[in-house]
C-alpha positions in Angstrom: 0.0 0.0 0.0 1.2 3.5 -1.0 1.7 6.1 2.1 -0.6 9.5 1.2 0.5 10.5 4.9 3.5 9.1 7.1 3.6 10.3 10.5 7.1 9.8 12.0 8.0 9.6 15.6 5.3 12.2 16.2 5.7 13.4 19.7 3.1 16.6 20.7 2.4 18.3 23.9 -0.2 20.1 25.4 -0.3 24.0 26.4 0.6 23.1 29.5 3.2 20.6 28.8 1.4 17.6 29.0 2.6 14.9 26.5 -0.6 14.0 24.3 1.0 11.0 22.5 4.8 10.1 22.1 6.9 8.4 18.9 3.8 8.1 17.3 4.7 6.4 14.1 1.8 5.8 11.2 1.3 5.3 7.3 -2.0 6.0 6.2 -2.8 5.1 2.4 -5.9 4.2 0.2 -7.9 2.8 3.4 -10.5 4.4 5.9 -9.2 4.8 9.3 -10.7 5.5 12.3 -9.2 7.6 15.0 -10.6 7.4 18.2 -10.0 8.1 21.8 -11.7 10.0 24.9 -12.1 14.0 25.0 -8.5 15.5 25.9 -6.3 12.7 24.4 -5.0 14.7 21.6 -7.5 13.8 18.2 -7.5 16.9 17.1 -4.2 18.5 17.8 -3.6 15.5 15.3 -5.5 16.5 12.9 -4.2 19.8 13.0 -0.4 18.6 12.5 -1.3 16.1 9.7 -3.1 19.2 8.2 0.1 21.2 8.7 -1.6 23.8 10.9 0.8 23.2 14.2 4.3 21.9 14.5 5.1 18.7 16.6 7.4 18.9 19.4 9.2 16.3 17.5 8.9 14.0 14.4 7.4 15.1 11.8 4.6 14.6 9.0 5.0 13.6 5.6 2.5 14.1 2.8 2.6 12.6 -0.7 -0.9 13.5 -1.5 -3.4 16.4 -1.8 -5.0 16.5 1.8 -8.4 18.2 2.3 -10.3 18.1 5.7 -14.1 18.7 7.1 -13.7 20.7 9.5 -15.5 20.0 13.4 -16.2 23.7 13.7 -17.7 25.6 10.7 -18.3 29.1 11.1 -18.4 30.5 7.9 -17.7 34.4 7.4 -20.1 36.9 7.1 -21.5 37.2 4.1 -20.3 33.9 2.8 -22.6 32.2 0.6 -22.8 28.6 0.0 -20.5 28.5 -3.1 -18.2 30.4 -0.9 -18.5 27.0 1.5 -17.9 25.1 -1.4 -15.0 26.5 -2.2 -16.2 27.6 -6.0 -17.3 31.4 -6.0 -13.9 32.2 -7.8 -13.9 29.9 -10.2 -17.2 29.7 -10.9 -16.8 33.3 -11.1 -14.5 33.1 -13.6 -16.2 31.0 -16.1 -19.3 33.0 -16.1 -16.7 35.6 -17.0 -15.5 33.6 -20.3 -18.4 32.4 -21.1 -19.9 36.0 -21.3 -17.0 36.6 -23.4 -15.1 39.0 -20.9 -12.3 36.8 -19.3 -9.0 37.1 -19.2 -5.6 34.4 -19.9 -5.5 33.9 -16.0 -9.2 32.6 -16.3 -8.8 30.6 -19.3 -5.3 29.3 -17.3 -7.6 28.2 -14.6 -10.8 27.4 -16.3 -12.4 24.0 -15.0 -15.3 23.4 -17.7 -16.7 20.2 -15.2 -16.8 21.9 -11.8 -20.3 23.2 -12.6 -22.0 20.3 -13.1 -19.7 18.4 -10.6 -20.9 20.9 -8.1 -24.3 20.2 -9.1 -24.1 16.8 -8.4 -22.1 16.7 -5.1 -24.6 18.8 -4.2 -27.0 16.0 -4.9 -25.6 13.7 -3.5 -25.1 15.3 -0.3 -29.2 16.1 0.1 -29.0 19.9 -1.4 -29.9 19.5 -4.5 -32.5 22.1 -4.3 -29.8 24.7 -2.7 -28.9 27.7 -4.7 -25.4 28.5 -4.8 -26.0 31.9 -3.6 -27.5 31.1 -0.7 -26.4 32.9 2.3 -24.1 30.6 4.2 -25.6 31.9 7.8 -29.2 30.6 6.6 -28.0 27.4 6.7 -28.7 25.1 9.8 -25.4 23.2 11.2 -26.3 19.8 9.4 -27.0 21.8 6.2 -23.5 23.6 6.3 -21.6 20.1 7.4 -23.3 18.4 4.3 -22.0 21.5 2.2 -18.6 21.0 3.7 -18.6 17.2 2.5 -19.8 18.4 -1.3 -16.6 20.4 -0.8 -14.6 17.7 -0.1 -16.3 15.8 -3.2 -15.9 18.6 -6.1 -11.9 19.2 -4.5 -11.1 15.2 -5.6 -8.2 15.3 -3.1 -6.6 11.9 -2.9 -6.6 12.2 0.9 -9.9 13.4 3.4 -9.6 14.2 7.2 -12.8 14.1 8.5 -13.0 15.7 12.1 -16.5 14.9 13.6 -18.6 14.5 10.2 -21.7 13.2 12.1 -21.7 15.3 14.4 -24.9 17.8 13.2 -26.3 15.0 10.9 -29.4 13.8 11.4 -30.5 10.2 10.8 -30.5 10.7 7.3 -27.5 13.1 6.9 -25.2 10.1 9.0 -26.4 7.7 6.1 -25.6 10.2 3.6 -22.0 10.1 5.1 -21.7 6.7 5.5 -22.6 6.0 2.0 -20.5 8.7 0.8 -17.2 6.8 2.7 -18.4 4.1 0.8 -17.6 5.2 -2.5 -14.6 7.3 -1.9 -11.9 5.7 -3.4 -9.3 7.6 -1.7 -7.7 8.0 1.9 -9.6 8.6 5.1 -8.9 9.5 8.7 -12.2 9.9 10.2 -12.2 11.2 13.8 -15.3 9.9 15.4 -17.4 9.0 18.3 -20.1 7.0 16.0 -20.1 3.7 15.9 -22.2 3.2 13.2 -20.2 5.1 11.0 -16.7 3.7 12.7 -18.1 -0.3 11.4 -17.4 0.7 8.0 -13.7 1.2 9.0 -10.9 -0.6 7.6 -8.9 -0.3 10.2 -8.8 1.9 13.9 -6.3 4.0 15.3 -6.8 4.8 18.8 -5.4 7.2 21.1 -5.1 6.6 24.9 -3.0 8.4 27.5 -0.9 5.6 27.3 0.0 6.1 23.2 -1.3 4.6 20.1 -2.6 1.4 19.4 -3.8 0.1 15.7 -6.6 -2.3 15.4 -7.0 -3.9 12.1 -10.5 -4.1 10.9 -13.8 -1.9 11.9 -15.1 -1.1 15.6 -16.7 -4.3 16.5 -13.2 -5.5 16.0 -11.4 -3.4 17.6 -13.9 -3.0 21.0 -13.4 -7.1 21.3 -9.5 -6.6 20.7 -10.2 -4.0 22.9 -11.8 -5.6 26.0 -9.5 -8.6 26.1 -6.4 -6.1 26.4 -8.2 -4.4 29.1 -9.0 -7.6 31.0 -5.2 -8.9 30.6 -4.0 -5.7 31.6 -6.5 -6.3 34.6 -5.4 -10.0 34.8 -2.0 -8.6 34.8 -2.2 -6.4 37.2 -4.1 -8.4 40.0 -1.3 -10.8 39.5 1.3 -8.4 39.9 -0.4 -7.1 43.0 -0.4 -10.4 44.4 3.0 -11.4 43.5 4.4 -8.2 45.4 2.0 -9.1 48.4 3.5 -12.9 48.4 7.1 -11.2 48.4 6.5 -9.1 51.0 5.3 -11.9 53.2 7.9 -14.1 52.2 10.2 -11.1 53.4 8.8 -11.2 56.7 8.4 -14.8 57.3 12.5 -14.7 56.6 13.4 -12.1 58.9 11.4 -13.4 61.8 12.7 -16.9 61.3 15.9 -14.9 61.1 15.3 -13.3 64.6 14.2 -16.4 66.0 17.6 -17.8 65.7 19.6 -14.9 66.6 18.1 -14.6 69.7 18.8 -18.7 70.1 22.2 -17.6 69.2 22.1 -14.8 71.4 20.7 -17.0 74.7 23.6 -19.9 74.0 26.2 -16.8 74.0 24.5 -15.8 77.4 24.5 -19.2 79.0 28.4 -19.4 78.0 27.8 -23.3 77.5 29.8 -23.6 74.0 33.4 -22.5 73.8 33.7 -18.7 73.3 35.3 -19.5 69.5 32.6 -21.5 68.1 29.9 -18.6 69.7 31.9 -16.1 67.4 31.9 -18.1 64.6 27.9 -18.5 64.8 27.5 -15.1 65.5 29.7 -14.0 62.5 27.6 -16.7 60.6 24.4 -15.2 61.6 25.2 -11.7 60.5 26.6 -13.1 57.0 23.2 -15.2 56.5 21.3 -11.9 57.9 23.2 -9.7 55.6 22.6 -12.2 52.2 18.6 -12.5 53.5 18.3 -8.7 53.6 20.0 -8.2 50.0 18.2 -11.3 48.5 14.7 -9.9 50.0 15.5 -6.0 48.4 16.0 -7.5 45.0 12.8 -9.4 45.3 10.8 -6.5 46.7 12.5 -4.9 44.0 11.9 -7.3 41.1 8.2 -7.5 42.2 7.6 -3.7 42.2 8.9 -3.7 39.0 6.6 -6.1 37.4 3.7 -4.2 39.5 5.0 -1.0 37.8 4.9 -2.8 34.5 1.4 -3.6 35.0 -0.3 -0.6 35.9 1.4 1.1 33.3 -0.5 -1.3 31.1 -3.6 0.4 32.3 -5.4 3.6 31.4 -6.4 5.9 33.9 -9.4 7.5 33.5 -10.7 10.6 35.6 -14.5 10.7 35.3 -16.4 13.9 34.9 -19.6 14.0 37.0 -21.8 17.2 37.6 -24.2 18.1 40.4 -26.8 20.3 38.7 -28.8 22.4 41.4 -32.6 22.5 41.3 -34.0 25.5 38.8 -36.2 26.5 41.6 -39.1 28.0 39.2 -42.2 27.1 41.0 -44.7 24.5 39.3 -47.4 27.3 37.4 -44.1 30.1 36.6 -44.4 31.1 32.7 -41.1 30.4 31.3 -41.5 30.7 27.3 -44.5 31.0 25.3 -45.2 30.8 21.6 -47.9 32.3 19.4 -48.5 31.4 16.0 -44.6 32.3 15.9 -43.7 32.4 12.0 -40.3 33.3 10.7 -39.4 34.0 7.2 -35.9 35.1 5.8 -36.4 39.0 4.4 -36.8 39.5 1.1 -33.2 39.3 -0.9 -32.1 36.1 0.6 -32.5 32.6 0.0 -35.6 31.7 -1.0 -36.9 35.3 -1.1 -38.7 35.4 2.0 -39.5 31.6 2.4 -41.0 30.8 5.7 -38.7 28.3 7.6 -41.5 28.4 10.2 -45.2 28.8 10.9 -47.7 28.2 13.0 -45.8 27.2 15.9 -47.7 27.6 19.2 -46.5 25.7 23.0 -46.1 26.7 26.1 -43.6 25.7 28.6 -44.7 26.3 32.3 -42.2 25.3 35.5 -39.2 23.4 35.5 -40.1 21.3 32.3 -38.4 19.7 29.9 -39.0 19.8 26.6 -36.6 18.1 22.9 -36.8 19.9 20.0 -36.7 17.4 17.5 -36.9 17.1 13.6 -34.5 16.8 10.6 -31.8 19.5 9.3 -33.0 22.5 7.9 -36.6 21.8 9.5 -35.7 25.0 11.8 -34.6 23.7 14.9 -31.9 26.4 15.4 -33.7 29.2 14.1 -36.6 28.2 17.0 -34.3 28.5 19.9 -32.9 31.6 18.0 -36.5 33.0 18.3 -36.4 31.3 21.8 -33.7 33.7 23.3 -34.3 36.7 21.1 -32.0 36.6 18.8 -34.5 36.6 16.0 -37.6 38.3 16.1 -40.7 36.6 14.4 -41.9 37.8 11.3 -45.5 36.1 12.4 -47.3 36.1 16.0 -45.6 36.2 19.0 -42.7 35.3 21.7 -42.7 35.6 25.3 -39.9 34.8 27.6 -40.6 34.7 31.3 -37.0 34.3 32.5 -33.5 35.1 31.8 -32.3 32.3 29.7 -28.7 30.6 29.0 -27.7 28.9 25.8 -25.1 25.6 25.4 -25.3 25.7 21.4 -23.1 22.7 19.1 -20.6 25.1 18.8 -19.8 25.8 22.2 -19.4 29.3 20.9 -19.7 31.1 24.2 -16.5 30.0 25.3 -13.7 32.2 23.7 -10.6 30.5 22.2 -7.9 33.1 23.6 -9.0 33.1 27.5 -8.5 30.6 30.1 -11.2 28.4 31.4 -11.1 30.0 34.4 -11.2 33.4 32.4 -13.8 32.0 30.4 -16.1 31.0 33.7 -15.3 34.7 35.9 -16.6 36.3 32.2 -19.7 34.4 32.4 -19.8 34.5 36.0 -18.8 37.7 37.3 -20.7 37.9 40.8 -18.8 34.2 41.6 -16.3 34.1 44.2 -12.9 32.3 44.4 -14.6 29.4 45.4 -17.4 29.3 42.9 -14.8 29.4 40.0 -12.6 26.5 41.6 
């Protein structure tokens, strides 16, 4: 199999000096691979060096192909419209230039006469056939804009896809899509993902551990009942080496007090003075020799068997577990907390659509501390909903109520800004907490 990436001896570190993984050493050719691993472990700082946009701390990446990527976060410009997603507003600009007669040499240099229609088609294929290619890219939903994002990948024809996340904002339909689309792509894959569905059609998985790399051949199934029985020989391992140390510790001690058992033997013949005072100082010399040898023989074993145990439990991943206490809302049983009447929401006039409604008619209530799932397929108008929700839009039909403050946790996590600490991060979104309150 011909390498499209080699990673060599990769070693990378955290901000805060952390080693992520270590001589991380990798070909990845014409095959789908699966990377996965818990939050934290270092996915995506891996992405980001195979993609060339971070330098290791050592090793290094080598690319013998053209690499494109889908990206986890999208968060297109303003005023970006979907063939600016697709990457095709300048050249598609530039043949309607020649074909109205007015280009230039650079345009006929760069003219692709297929990318039209094989725009069109990813398009299709992706579930947007119907999208206009000057559709504003902020009308999108986020499964829209990721199935965009994989038409992108399909009209570039790289020989090599990084796929951070792809599922992520799909619905059920939109993770077949992708799935189907993996299917056919003849090229080379690294898909980082938490789905399983999607990570059974695998060829092989990497994953990443705080303890390195590992490489499974074969899809997910394979590799989670590789997977167990590594954990449960590690396990094995370790119990044994546990109980091995405990055995050579009470082998230790049985020595030593058979050991003072017959110095003290010695010690009452010596004060009874019944043997000659040569042979007492002969068995006395004897006794500290043998005491001497059982003290070095019982370090090496104590030794030797906290090695082994050290062996073991580095054969074992440590895992921290997150788990939150959420306090009560305290909003009393009959308190208002959001109403909507006959809400209807319509783009204005001039962008996609014209003015189509992406909403109408919608009426609830939600009264107390209730819960309520917003459910429905991309582009239906989930976002634009809890958009209406929390004010951000106002509705071009009936009306919105809000009863209480309200807080937001959207799929991009966007409230949380990349070039402040977390503790920055929670005193800006918490600025009446305390010391404690932030720790």
């Amino acid at each position: 199999m011909t390498a499209l990436l080699t990673l060599d001896n990769l070693t990378q570190l955290s901000p805060d000096g952390r080693v992520l993984f270590e001589r991380l050493t990798l070909s990845l050719g014409r095959e789908r691979t699966g990377l996965v691993g818990r939050n934290g472990v270092g996915k995506t700082t891996l992405v980001r060096l195979i993609l060339g946009e971070a330098e290791p701390a050592a090793g290094a990446v080598a690319v013998a192909g053209r690499v494109a990527a889908l990206r986890q976060q999208l968060s297109p410009p303003p005023g970006a419209t979907l063939a600016d997603l697709l990457g095709v507003a300048a050249p598609l600009a530039a043949l309607a230039r020649l074909e109205a007669g007015q280009g230039g040499e650079a345009d006929f240099a760069a003219a692709d006469w297929t990318l039209s229609q094989r725009t069109l088609a990813a398009l299709a294929e992706m579930g947007l056939a119907d999208a206009a290619l000057d559709r504003p890219a902020a009308t999108l939903s986020g499964g829209q804009a990721t199935r965009a994002a994989l038409a992108a990948l399909i009209v570039a024809e790289p020989d090599f896809i990084v796929m951070d996340e792809p599922t992520n904002n799909l619905d059920a339909d939109g993770r077949a899509v992708v799935a189907a689309m993996l299917e056919r792509w003849r090229g080379g894959a690294l898909v980082v993902s938490h789905d399983r569905s999607l990570l059974r059609r695998m060829d092989r998985i990497v994953e990443l551990t705080s303890l390195g790399a590992s490489v499974y051949g074969g899809n997910y199934d394979l590799y989670a009942a590789r997977k167990a029985e590594a954990e449960a020989a590690a396990a094995r391992g370790l119990e044994q080496a546990r109980e091995a140390l405990a055995r050579t510790e009470r082998g230790i001690q049985a020595s030593r007090e058979r050991q003072a058992s017959r110095d003290a033997a010695g010690r009452r013949s010596r004060a009874k003075n019944d043997m000659p005072k040569m042979m007492l100082n002969a068995r006395a010399e004897q006794a500290e020799t043998t005491g001497g040898a059982l003290s070095r023989l019982a370090e090496r074993q104590r030794a030797e068997a906290e090695r082994d145990l050290a062996d073991a439990e580095a054969r074992i991943e440590r895992v921290r577990r997150l788990a939150f206490e959420l306090p009560p809302s305290g909003l009393p049983a009959g308190r208002q907390v959001l109403s909507f009447d006959e809400v209807g929401f319509a783009w204005p006039p001039g962008t996609e659509g014209g003015g189509a409604p992406v909403l109408g008619g919608v009426s609830f209530r939600l009264v107390g501390p209730e819960r309520i799932a917003v459910t429905g397929p991309n582009g239906a108008g989930k976002t634009t909903l809890i958009r209406l929700a929390l004010g951000e839009l106002a509705p071009t039909a009936g009306h919105v109520r809000r009863g209480v403050p309200a807080a937001l946790l959207d799929q991009r996590a966007a409230q949380l800004r990349d070039d402040e600490t977390l503790l920055e991060n929670f005193r800006r979104l918490n600025p009446v907490a305390d010391a404690n309150g932030a720790h």
